[in-house]
Backbone as CSV, one residue per row, in Angstrom:
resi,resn,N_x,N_y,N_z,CA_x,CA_y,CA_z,C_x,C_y,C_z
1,UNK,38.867,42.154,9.358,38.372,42.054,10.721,39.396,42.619,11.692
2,UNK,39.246,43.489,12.254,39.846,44.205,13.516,39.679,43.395,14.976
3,UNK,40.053,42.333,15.308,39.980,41.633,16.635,40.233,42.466,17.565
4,UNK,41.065,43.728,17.688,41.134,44.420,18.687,40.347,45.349,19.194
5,UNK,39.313,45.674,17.941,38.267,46.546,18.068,37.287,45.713,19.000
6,UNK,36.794,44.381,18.117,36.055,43.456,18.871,36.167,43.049,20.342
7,UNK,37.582,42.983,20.533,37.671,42.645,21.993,37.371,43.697,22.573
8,UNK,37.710,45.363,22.068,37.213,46.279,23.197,35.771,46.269,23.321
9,UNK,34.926,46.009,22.373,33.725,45.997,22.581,33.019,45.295,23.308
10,UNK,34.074,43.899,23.677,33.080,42.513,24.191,33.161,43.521,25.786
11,UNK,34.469,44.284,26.312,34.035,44.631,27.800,33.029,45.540,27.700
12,UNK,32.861,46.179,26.888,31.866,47.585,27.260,30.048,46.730,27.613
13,UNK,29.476,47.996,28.418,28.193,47.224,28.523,27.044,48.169,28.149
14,UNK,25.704,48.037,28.176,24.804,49.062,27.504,24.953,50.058,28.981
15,UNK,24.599,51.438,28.190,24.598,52.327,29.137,23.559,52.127,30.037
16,UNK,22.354,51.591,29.609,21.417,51.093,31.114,22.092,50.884,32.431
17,UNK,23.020,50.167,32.081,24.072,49.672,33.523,23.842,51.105,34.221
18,UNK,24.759,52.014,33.705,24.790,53.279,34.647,23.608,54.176,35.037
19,UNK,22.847,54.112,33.432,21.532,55.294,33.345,20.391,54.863,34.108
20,UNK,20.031,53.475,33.951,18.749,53.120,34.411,18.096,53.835,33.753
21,UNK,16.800,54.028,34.055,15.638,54.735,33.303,15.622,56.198,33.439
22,UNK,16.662,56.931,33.947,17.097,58.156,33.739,18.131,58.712,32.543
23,UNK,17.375,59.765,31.974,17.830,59.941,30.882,19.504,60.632,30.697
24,UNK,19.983,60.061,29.776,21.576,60.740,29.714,21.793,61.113,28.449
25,UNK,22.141,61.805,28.147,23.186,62.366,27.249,24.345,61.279,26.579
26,UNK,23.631,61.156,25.220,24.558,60.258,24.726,23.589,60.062,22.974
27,UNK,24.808,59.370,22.479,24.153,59.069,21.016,23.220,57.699,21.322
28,UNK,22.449,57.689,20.584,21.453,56.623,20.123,20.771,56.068,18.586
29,UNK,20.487,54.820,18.442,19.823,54.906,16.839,18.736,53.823,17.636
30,UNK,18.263,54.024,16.193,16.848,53.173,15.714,17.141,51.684,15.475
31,UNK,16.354,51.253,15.734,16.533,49.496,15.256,14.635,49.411,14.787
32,UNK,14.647,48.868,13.123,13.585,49.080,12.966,13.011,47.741,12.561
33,UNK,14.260,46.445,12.464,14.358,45.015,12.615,13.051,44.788,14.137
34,UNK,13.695,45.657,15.384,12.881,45.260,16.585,12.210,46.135,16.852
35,UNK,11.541,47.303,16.011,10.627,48.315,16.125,10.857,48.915,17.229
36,UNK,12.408,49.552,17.240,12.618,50.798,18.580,13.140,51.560,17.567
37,UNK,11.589,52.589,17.198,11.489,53.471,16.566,10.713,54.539,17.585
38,UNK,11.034,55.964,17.045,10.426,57.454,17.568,10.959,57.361,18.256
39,UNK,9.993,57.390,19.524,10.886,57.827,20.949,11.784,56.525,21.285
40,UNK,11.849,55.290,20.937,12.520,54.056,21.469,14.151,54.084,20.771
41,UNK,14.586,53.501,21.267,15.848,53.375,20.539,16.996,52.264,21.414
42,UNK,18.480,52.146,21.043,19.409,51.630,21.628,20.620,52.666,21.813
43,UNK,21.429,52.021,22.781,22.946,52.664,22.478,23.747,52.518,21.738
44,UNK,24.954,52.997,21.619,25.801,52.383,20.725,26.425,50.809,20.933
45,UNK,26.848,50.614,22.010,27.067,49.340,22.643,25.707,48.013,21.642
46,UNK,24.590,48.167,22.203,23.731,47.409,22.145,23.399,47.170,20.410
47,UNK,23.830,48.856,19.471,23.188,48.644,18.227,24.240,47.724,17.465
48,UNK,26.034,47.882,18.138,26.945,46.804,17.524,26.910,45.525,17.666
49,UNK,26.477,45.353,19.123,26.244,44.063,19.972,24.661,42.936,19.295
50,UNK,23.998,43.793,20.103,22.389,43.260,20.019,21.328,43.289,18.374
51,UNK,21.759,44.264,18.440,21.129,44.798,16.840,21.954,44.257,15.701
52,UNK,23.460,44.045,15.513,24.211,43.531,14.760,23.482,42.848,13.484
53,UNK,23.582,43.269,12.293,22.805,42.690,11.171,21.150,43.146,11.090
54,UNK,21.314,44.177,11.821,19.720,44.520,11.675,19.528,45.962,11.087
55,UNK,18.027,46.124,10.694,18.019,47.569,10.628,18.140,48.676,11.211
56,UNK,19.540,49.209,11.659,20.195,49.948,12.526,20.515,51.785,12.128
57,UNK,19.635,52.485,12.444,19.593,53.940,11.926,20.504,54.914,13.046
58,UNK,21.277,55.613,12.800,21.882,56.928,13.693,20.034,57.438,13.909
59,UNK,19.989,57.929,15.183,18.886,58.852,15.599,19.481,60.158,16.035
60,UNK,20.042,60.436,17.156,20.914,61.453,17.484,21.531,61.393,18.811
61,UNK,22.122,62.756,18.989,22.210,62.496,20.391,21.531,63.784,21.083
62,UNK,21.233,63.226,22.609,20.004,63.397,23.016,20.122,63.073,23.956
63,UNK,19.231,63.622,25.302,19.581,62.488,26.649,18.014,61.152,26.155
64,UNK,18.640,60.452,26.623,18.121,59.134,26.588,18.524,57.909,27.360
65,UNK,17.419,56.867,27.611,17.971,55.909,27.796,17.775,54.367,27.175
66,UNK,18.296,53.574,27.423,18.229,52.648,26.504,17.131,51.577,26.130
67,UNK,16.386,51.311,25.179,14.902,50.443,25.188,15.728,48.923,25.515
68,UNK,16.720,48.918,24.643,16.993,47.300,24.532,17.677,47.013,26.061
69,UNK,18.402,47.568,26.829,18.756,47.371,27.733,18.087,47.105,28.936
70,UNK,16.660,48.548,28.987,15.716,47.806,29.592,14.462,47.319,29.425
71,UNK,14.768,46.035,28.743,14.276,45.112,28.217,12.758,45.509,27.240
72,UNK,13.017,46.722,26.124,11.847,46.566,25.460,11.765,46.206,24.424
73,UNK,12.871,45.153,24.155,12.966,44.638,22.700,11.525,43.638,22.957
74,UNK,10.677,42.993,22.720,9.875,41.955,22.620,10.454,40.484,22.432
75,UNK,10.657,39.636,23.097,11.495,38.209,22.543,12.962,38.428,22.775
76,UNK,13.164,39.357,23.031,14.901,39.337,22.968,15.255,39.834,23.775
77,UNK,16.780,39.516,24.753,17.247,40.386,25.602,18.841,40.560,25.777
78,UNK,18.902,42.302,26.302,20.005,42.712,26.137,21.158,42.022,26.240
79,UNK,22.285,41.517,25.641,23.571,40.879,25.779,24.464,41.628,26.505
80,UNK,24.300,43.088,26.240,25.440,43.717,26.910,25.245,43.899,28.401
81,UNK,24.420,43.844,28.843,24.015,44.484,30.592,25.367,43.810,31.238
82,UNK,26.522,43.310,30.718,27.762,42.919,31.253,28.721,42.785,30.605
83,UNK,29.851,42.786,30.606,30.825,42.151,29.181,30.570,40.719,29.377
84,UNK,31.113,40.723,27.820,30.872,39.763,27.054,31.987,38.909,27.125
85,UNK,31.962,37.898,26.915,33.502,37.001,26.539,34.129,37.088,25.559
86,UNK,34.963,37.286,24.269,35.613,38.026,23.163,35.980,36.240,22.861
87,UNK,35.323,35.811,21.456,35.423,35.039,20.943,35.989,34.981,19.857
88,UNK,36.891,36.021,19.611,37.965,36.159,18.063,36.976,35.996,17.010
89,UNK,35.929,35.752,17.304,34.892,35.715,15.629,33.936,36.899,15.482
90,UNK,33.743,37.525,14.408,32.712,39.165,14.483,31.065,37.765,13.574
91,UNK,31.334,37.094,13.470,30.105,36.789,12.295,29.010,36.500,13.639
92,UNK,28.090,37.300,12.393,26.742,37.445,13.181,25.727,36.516,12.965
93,UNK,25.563,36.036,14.212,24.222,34.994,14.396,22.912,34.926,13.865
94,UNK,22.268,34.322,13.734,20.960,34.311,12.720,20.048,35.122,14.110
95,UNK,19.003,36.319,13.481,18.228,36.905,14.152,17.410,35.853,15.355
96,UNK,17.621,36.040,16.518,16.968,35.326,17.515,17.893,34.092,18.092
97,UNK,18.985,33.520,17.307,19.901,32.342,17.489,20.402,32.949,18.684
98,UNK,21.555,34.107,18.869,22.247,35.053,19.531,21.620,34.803,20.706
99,UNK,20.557,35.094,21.200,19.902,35.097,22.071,19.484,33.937,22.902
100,UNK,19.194,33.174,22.309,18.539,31.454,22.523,19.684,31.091,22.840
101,UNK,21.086,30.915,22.316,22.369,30.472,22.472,22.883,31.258,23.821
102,UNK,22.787,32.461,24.756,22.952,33.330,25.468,22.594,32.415,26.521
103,UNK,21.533,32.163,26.580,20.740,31.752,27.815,21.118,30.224,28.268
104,UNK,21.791,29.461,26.794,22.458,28.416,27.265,23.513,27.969,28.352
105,UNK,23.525,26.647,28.987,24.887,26.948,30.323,26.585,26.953,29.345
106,UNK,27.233,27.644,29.649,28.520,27.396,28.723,29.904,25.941,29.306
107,UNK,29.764,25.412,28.307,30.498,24.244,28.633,32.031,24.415,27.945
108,UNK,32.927,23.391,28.334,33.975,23.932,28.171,34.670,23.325,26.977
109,UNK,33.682,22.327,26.967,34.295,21.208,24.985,32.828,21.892,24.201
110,UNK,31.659,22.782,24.561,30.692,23.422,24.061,29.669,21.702,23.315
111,UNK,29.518,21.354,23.473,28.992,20.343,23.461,27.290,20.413,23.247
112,UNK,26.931,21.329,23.909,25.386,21.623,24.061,25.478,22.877,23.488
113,UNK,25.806,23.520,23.076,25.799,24.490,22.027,26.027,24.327,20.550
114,UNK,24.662,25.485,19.801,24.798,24.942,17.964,25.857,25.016,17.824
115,UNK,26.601,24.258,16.643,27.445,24.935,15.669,27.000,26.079,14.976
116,UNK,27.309,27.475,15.060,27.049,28.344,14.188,28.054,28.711,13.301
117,UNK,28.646,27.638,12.698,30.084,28.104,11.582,28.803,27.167,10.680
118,UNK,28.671,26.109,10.483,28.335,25.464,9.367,27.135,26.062,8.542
């Protein structure tokens, strides 16, 4: 595990931030876990972040902009549209947990949040 990689990643955010629904120039893949396939896709940010443990394909690069960022995953929503907090742990959350746990208020003994180690 590279913690330093991880922490650079927790600041970065999906390129939506900048692109909005105008298309840019940049790499993208497939996520076929949340069916952003053909024309749909993510950034790189979102496919390490959001997609993490899923079916995650290189598509190319291309101008584009991002599905998951603005918001066409179905049930799920983007984590990155900000940095993240860098929690020294890379293990990935059960599909949909990530998300449900996101929206929780963050406490400071975490108290109201799962355990996701056990």
């Amino acid at each position: 595990e590279d913690s330093s990689s991880e922490r650079v990643l927790a600041s970065k955010v999906c390129t939506f931030t900048s692109s909005g629904s105008n298309f840019m120039e940049q790499h993208w893949y497939f996520c076929y876990t949340c069916d952003l396939t053909v024309s749909k896709g993510c950034c790189s940010v979102c496919a390490k972040v959001c997609h993490r443990g899923h079916r995650v394909v290189y598509s190319r690069s291309s101008r584009f902009f991002c599905d998951c960022g603005a918001g066409g995953v179905r049930g799920s929503t983007c984590q990155c549209l900000k940095p993240r907090k860098f929690t020294g742990s890379s293990a990935a959350p059960a599909r949909g947990a990530s998300n449900f746990q996101a929206l929780l208020p963050f406490t400071e003994d975490g108290d109201q949040l799962p355990d996701s180690d056990s």
